[in-house]
Backbone as JSON Lines, residues from 0, in Angstrom:
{"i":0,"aa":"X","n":[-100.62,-65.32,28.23],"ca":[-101.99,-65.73,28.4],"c":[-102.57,-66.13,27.04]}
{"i":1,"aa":"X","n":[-103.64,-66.76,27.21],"ca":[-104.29,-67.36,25.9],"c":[-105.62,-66.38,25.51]}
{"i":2,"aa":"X","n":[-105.94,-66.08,24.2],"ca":[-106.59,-65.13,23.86],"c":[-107.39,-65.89,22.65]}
{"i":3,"aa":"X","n":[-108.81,-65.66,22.16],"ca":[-109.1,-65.78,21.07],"c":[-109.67,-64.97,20.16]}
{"i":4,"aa":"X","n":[-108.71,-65.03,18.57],"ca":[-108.84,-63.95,17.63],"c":[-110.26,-64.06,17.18]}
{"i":5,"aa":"X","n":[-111.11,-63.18,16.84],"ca":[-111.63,-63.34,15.31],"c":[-111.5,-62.76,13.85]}
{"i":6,"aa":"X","n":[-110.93,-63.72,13.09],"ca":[-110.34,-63.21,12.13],"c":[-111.18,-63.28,11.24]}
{"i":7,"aa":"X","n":[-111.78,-62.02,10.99],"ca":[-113.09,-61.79,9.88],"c":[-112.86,-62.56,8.66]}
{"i":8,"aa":"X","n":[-111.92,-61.45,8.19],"ca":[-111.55,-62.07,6.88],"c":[-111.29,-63.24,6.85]}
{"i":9,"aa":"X","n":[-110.45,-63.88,7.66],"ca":[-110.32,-65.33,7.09],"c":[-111.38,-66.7,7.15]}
{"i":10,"aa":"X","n":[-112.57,-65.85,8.25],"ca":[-113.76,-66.21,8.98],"c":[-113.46,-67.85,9.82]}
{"i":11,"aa":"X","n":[-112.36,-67.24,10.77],"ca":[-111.84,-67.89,11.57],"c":[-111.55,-67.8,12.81]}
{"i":12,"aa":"X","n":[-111.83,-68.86,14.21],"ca":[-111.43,-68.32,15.31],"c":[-110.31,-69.46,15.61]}
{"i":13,"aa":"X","n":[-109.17,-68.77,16.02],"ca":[-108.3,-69.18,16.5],"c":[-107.3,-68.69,17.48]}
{"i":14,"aa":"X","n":[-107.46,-69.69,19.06],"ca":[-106.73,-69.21,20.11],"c":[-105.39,-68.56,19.9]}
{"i":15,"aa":"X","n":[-104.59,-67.81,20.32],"ca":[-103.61,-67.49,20.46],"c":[-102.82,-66.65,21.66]}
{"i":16,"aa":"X","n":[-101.81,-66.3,22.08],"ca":[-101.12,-66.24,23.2],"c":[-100.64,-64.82,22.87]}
{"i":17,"aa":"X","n":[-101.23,-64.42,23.9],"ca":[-101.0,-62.73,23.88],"c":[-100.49,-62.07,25.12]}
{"i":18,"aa":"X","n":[-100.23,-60.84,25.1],"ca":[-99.79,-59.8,26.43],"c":[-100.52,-58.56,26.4]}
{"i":19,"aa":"X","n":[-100.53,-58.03,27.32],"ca":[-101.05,-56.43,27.24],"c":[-100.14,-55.92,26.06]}
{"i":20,"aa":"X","n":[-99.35,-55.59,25.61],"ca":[-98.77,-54.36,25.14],"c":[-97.64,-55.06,24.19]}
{"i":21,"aa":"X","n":[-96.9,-54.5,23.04],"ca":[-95.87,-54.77,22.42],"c":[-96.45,-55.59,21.02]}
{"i":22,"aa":"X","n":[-95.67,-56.1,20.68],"ca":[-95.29,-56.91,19.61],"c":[-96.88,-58.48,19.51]}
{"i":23,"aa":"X","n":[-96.26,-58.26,20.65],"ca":[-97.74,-59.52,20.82],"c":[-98.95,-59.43,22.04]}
{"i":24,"aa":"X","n":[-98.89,-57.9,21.74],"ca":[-99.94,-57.5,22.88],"c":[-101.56,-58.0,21.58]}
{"i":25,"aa":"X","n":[-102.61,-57.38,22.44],"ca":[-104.03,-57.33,21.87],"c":[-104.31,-57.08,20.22]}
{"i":26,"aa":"X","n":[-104.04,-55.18,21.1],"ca":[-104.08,-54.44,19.5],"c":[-103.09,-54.78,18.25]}
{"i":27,"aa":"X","n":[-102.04,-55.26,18.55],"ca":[-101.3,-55.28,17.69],"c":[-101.38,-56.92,16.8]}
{"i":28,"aa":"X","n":[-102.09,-58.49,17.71],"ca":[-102.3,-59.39,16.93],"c":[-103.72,-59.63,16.36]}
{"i":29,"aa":"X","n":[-104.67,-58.39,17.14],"ca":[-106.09,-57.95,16.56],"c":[-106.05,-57.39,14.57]}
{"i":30,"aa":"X","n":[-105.17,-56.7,14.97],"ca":[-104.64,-55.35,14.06],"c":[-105.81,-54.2,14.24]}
{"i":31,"aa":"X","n":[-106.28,-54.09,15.5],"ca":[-106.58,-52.46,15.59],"c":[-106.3,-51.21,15.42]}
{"i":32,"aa":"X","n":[-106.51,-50.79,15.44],"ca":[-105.98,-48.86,14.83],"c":[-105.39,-48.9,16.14]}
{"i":33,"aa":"X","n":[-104.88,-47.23,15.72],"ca":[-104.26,-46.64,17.04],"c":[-104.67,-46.25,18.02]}
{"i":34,"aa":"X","n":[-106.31,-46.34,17.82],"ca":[-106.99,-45.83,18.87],"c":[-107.29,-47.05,20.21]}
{"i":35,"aa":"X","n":[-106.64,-48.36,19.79],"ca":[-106.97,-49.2,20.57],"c":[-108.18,-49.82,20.14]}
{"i":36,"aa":"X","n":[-109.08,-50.1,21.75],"ca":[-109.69,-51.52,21.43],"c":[-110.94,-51.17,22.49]}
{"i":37,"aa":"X","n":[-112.45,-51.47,22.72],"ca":[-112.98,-51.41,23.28],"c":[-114.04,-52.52,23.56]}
{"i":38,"aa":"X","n":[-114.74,-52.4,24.64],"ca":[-115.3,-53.54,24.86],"c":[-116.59,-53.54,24.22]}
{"i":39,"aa":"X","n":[-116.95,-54.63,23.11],"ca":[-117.9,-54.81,22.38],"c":[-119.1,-56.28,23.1]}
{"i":40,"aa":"X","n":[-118.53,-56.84,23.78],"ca":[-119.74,-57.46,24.51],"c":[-118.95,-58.1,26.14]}
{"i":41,"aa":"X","n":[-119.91,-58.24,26.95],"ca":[-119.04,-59.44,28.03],"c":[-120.07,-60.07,28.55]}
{"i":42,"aa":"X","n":[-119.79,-60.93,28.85],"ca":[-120.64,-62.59,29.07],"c":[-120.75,-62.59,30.49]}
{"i":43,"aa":"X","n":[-121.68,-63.21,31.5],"ca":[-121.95,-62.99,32.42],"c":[-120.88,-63.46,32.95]}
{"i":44,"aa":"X","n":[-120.03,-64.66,32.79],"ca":[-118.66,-65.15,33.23],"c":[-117.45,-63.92,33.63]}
{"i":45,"aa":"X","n":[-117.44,-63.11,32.79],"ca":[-116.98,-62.41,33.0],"c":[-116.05,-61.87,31.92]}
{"i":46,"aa":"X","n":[-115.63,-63.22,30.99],"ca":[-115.14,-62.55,29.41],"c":[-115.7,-62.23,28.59]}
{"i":47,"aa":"X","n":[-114.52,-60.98,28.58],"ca":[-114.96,-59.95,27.55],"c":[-114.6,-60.02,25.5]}
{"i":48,"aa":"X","n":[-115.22,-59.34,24.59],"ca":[-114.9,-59.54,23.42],"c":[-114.61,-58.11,23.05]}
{"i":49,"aa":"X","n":[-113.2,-58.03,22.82],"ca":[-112.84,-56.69,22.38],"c":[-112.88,-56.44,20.73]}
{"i":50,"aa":"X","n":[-113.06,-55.37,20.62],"ca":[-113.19,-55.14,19.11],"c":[-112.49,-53.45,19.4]}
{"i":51,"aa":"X","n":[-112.46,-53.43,17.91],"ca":[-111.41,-51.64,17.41],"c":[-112.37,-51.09,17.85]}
{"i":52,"aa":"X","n":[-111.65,-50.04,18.5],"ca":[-112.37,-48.68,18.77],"c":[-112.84,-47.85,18.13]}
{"i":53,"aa":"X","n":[-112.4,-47.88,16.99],"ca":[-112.95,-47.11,15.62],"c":[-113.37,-48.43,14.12]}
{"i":54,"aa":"X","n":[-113.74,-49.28,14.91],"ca":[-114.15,-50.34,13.96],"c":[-115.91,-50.03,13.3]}
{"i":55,"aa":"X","n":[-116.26,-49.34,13.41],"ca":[-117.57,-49.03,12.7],"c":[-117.44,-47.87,11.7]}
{"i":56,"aa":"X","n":[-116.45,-46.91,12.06],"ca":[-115.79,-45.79,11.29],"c":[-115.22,-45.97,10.39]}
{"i":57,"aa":"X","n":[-114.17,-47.2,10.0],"ca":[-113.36,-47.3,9.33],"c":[-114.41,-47.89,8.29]}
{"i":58,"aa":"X","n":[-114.08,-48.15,6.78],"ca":[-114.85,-49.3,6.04],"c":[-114.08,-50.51,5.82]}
{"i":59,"aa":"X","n":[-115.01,-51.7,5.64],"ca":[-115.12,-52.53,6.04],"c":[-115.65,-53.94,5.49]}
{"i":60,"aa":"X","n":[-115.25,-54.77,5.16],"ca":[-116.41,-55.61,4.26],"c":[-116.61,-56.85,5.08]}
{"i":61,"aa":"X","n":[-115.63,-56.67,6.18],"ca":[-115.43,-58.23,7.07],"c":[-116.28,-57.94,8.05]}
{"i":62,"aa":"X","n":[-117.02,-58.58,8.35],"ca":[-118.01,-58.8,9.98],"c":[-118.38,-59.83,10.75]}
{"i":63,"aa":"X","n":[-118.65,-59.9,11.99],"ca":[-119.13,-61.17,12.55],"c":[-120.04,-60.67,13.3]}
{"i":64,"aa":"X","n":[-120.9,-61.23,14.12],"ca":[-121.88,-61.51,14.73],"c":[-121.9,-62.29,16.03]}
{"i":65,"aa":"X","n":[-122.22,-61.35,16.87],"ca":[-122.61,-62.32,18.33],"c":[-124.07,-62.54,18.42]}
{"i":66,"aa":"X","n":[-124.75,-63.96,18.28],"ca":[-125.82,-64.02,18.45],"c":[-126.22,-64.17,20.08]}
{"i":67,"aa":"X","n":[-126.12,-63.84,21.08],"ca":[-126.75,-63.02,22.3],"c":[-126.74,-61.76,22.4]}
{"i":68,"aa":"X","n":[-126.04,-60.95,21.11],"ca":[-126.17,-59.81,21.01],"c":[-127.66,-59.19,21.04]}
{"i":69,"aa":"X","n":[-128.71,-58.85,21.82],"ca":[-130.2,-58.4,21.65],"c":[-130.24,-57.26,20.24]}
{"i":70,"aa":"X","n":[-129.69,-56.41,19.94],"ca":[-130.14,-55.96,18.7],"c":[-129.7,-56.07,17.6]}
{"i":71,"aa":"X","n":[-128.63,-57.53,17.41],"ca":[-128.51,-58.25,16.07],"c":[-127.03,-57.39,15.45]}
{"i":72,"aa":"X","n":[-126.79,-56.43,15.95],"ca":[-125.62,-55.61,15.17],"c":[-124.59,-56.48,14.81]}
{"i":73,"aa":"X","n":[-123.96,-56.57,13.68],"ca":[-122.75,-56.85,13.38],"c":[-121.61,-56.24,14.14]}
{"i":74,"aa":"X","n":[-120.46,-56.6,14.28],"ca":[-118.9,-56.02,14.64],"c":[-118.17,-55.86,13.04]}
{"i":75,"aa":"X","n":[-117.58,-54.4,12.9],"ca":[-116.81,-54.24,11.7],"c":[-114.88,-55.36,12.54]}
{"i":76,"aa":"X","n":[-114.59,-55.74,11.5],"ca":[-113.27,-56.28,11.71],"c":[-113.1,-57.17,12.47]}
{"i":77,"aa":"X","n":[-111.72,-57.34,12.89],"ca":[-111.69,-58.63,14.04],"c":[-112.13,-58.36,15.16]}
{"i":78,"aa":"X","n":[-112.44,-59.27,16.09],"ca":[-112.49,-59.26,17.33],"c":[-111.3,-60.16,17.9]}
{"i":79,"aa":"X","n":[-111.21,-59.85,19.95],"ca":[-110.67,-60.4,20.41],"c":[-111.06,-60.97,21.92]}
{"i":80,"aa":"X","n":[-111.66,-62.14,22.08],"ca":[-112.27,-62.88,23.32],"c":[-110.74,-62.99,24.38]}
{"i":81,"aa":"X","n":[-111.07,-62.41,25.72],"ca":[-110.24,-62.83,26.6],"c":[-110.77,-63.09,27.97]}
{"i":82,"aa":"X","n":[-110.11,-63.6,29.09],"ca":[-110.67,-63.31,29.97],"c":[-110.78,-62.43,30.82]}
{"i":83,"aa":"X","n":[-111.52,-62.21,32.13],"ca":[-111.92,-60.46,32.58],"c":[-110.43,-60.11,33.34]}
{"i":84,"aa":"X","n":[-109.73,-61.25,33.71],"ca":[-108.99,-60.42,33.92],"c":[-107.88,-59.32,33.41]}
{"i":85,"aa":"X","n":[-107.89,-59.37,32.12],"ca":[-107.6,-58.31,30.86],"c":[-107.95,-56.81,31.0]}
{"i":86,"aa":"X","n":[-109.5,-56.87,31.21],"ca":[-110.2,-55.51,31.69],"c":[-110.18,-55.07,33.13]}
{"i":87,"aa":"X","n":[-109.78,-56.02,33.94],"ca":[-109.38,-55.87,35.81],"c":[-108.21,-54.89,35.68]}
C-alpha cells in the first residue's frame, strides 16, 4: 500500500509503500520507538496521520504542524498519513 512520510528533519513529504509490520511496515519507515505509533489527527475522509507514541516525551528539534489542527500544537518527529483502512 502507499503511505505518506513526514520527514521532519528533512522537512519533506514523500509517498512511500508500506505494510503493517516488518522491515517496511509503519513504525519501522516512520522510525518510531518501540512503543509504536498513535493516532495524531484523522480527516473526515477517513485518513488518518500517525505519529510516535512517545513523540512528545522524547526530545526533539524536528516538528510539523497540521493547520486544521484547532489548538495549533505542533507534532514532535515524523509523521505518517495513510488511509483508514490501516486503523480498520
Amino acid at each position: 500500500m502507499i503511505g505518506y512520510l513526514i520527514d521532519s528533519a528533512a522537512r519533506k513529504i514523500r509517498a512511500v509503500e508500506y505494510e503493517y509490520s516488518g522491515p517496511k511496515g509503519i513504525s519501522a519507515l516512520a522510525g518510531f520507538g518501540a512503543s509504536g505509533f498513535c493516532i495524531g489527527w484523522q480527516w473526515v475522509c477517513g485518513d488518518v496521520l500517525l505519529v510516535d507514541d512517545e513523540g512528545l516525551l522524547k526530545p526533539t528539534t524536528q516538528w510539523f504542524r497540521i493547520k486544521r489542527r484547532p489548538d495549533g500544537q505542533p507534532y514532535g518527529g515524523n509523521g505518517f498519513v495513510t488511509g483508514r483502512d490501516t486503523e480498520d
